[in-house]
Each structure stands twice: as structure tokens, then as C-alpha cells.
ZAVOLUM-732328 format. One line per 5 residues: number of its first residue (from 1); their letters; for each residue z, y, x of N, C-alpha, C. Coordinates in steps of 0.2 Angstrom, whole numbers, plus 5000, padded with zeros to 4 digits. Each point is the difference from the previous one (the first is absolute). Example, Ala and Ser with C-alpha at 12.3 -4.5 7.8 and 13.67 -1.06 7.14 Angstrom:
1) AS) 5039:4972:5066:5000:5006:4996:5000:5006:5004; 4996:5005:4998:5001:5006:5004:5003:5005:4996 $
END
This chain:
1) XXXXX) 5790:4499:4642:5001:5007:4999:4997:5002:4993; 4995:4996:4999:4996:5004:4992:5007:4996:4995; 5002:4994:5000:5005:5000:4997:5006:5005:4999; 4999:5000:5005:5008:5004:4999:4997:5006:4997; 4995:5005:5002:5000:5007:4994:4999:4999:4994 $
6) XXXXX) 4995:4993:5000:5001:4998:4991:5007:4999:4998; 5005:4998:5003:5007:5000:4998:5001:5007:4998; 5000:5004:5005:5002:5008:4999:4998:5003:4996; 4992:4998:4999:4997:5003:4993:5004:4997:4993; 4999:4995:5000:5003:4998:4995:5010:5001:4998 $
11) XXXXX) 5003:5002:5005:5006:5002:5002:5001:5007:4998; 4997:5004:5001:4998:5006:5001:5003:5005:4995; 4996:5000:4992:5003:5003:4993:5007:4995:4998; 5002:4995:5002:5005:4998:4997:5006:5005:5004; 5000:5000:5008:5005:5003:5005:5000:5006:4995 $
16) XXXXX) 4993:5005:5002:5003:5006:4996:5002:5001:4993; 4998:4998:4996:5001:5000:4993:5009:4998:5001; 5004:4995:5004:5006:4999:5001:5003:5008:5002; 4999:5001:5006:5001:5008:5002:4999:5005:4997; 4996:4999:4995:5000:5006:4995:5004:4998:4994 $
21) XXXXX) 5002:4994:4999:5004:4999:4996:5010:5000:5001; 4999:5001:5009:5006:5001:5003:5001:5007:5001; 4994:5005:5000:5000:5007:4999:5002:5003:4994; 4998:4997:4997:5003:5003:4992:5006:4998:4998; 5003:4994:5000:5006:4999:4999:5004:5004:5005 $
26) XXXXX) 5000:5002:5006:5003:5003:5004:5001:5008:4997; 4994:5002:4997:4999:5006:4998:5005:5002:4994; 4999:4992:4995:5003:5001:4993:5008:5001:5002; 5003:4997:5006:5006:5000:5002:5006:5004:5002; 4994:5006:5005:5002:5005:5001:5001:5006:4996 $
31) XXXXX) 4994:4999:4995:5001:5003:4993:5007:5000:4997; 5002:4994:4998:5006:5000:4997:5004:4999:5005; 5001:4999:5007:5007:5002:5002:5002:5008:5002; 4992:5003:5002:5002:5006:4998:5003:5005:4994; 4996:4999:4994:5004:5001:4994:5007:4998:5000 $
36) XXXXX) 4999:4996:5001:5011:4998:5001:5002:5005:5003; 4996:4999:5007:5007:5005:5005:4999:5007:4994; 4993:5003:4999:5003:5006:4998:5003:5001:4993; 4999:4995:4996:5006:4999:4994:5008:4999:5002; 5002:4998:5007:5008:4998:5000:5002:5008:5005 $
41) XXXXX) 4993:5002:5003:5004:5007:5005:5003:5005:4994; 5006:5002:5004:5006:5006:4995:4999:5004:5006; 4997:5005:4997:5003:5005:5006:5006:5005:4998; 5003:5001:5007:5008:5005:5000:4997:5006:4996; 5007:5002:4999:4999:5005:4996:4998:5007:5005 $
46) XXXXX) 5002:4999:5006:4996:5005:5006:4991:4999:5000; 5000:4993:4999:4991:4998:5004:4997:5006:4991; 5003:4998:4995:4997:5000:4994:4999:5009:4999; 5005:5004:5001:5001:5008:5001:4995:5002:5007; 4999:4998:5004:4995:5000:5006:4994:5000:4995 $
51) XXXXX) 5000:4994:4998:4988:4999:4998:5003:5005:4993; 5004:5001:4997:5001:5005:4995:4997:5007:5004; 5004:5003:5007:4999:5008:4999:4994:4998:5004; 4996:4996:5002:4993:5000:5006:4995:5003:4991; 5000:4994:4997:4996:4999:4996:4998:5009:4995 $
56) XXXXX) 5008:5003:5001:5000:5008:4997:4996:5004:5004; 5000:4998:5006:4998:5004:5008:4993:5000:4998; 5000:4993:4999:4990:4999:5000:4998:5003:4994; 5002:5000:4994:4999:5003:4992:4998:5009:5004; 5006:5000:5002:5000:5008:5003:4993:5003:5003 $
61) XXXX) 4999:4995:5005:4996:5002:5004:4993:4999:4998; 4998:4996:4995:4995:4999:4997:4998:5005:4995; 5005:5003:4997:5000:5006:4996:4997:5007:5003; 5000:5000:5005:4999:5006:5004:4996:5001:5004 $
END
């Protein structure tokens, strides 16, 4: 039994230091596939006139 937590301990900072090293690259990845998506999205010329008059509606309502 004392063996074995000495395993664990000594196991221990490499496991996580691996998982933290599998959190970051997962992080870095989602970083850039997100910029992708929002680099390649076109929106219609409908979606585009919508966040166009919203954005007037809110300038408006902010003004007053």
C-alpha cells in the first residue's frame, strides 16, 4: 500500500502537468477554429440589414 502512494506521488505532477498541457492545446484550438468559422460566416444580405436597423434602434434608444 505505501508503495503504491509513493507511485501516485511520484505520478502525480507529471498526470497533471500532461492535462494541463492537453487543456491548453485544446484551448489554443478552439481559438483558431473559432476565428475560422467567424472569418468564412457571410451573412445574407437580409441577416446583414436586420443587425444593420437593430443596431440604429439601439444608437436611438441610447440617445434618449
Amino acid at each position: 500500500m505505501a508503495q503504491l502512494l509513493q507511485n501516485l506521488y511520484n505520478l502525480a505532477p507529471i498526470l497533471a502537468m500532461i492535462a494541463l498541457a492537453g487543456a491548453a492545446a485544446g484551448g489554443f484550438w478552439l481559438v483558431v477554429e473559432l476565428k475560422k468559422r467567424s472569418a468564412h460566416t457571410h451573412y445574407s444580405v437580409s441577416d446583414r440589414l436586420f443587425l444593420k436597423r437593430n443596431a440604429n434602434r439601439l444608437r436611438k434608444m441610447q440617445l434618449h
